[in-house]
N, C-alpha and C positions, 0 to 999 in steps of 0.2 A: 490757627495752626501754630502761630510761634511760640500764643500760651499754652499751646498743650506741650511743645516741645519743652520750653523754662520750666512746666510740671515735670515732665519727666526728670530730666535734670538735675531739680532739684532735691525731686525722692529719690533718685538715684547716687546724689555725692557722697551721703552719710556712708554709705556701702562701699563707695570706691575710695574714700580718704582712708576709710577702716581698712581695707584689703592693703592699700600701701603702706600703711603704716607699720605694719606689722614683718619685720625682713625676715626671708629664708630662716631656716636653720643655718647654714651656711653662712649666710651674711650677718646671723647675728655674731656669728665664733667671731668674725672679723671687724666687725664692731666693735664689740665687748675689747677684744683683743689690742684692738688700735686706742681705745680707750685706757687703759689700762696700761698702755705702753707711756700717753700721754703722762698719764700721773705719775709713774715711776720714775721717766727719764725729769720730766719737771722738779717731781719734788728731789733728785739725788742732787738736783745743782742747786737747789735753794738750800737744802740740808747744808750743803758746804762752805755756802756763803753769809748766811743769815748770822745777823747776831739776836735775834730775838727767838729767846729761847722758847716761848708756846710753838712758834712758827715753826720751829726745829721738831720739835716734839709732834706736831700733826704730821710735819713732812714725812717724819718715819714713819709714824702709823699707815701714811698714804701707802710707803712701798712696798710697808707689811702687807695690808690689805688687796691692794690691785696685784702684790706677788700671787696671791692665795685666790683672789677671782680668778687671775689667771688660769690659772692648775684647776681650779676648778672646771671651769667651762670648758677647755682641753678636756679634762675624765670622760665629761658631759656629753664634750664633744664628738671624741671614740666609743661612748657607750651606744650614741646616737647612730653609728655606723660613719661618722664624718672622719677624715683625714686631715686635723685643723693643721696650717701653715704658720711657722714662728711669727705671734703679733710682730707689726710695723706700726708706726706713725699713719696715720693718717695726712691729708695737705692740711688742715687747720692744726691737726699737732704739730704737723712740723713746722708751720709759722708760729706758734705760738713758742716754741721752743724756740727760735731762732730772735723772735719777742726780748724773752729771759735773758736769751747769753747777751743782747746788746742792751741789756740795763744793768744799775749795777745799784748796788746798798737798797737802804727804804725802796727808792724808785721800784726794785728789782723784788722786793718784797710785798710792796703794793699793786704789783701787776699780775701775780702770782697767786695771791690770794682770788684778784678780779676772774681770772681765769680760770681757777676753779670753781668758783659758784659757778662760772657756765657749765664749764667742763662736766661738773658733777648734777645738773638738771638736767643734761642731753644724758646723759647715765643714766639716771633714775628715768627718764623716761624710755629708753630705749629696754630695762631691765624691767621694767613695770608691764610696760606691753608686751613683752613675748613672753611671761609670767603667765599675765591673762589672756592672750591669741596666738602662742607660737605653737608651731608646729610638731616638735620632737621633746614627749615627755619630758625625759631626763634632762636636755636646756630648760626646759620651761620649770621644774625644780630648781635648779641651780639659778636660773633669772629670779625666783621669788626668794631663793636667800641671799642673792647678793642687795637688791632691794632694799631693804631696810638699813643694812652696812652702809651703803653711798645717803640713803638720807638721813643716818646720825651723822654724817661728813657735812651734810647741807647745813645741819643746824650749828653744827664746831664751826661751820666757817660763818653762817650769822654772827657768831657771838664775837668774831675777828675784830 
């Protein structure tokens, strides 16, 4: 009996890790959203302080870019019939931002960078799968082209 139950089980997780993995429509706007707030708010305070000028130069790109995902997935998101709410911080952005403000020079530049390579692989995955299982066309277009944007970001910041 127990083997047949750890059978079941275990042909059944592949299907339930997949069904959770995949958020709302809804919870993706607010993802995405909370992401992208991340990188703005991070990179405008590095922008300010950094004297290393690559570092200056991707931070912008970062603000350009997560402005413009933004807007995007809002369109995306009214097109979808959703009513998206102004992104927020998420609790890990807002510790990692609260990170930033209490370092300061290189320190503050080296932590910055760390935090984005994560930053930006919970990104790419979270924009990768609802590309390929989400729910509402028009998100699931705007996830497959912000996609690729955050993993030229993954390789700019290898090259750090």
């Amino acid at each position: 009996m127990k083997r047949l139950i750890l059978t079941a089980v275990l042909i059944a997780a592949p299907t339930l890790v997949a069904a959770q993995s995949v958020p709302s429509p809804a919870t993706y706007v607010v993802k995405a959203g909370a992401s992208d707030q991340y990188e703005i708010q991070s990179s405008n305070l590095v922008m300010a302080t950094t004297k290393n000028a690559e570092l200056k130069q991707f931070a912008t790109m970062m603000v350009s870019d997560h402005n413009k995902s933004t807007a995007d997935v809002k369109a995306a998101a009214t097109q979808s019939g959703l009513t998206p709410k102004p992104p927020m911080l998420d609790p890990m952005g807002r510790k990692n931002i609260a990170a930033l403000k209490a370092s300061k020079g290189p320190a503050r530049d080296a932590l910055y960078i760390k935090q984005q390579k994560t930053a930006h692989q919970q990104a790419l995955a979270l924009h990768q799968g609802f590309a390929t299982s989400g729910s509402a066309p028009a998100l699931k277009q705007v996830a497959s082209t912000i996609a690729p944007t955050v993993q030229h970001h993954i390789e700019m910041l290898e090259s750090m």
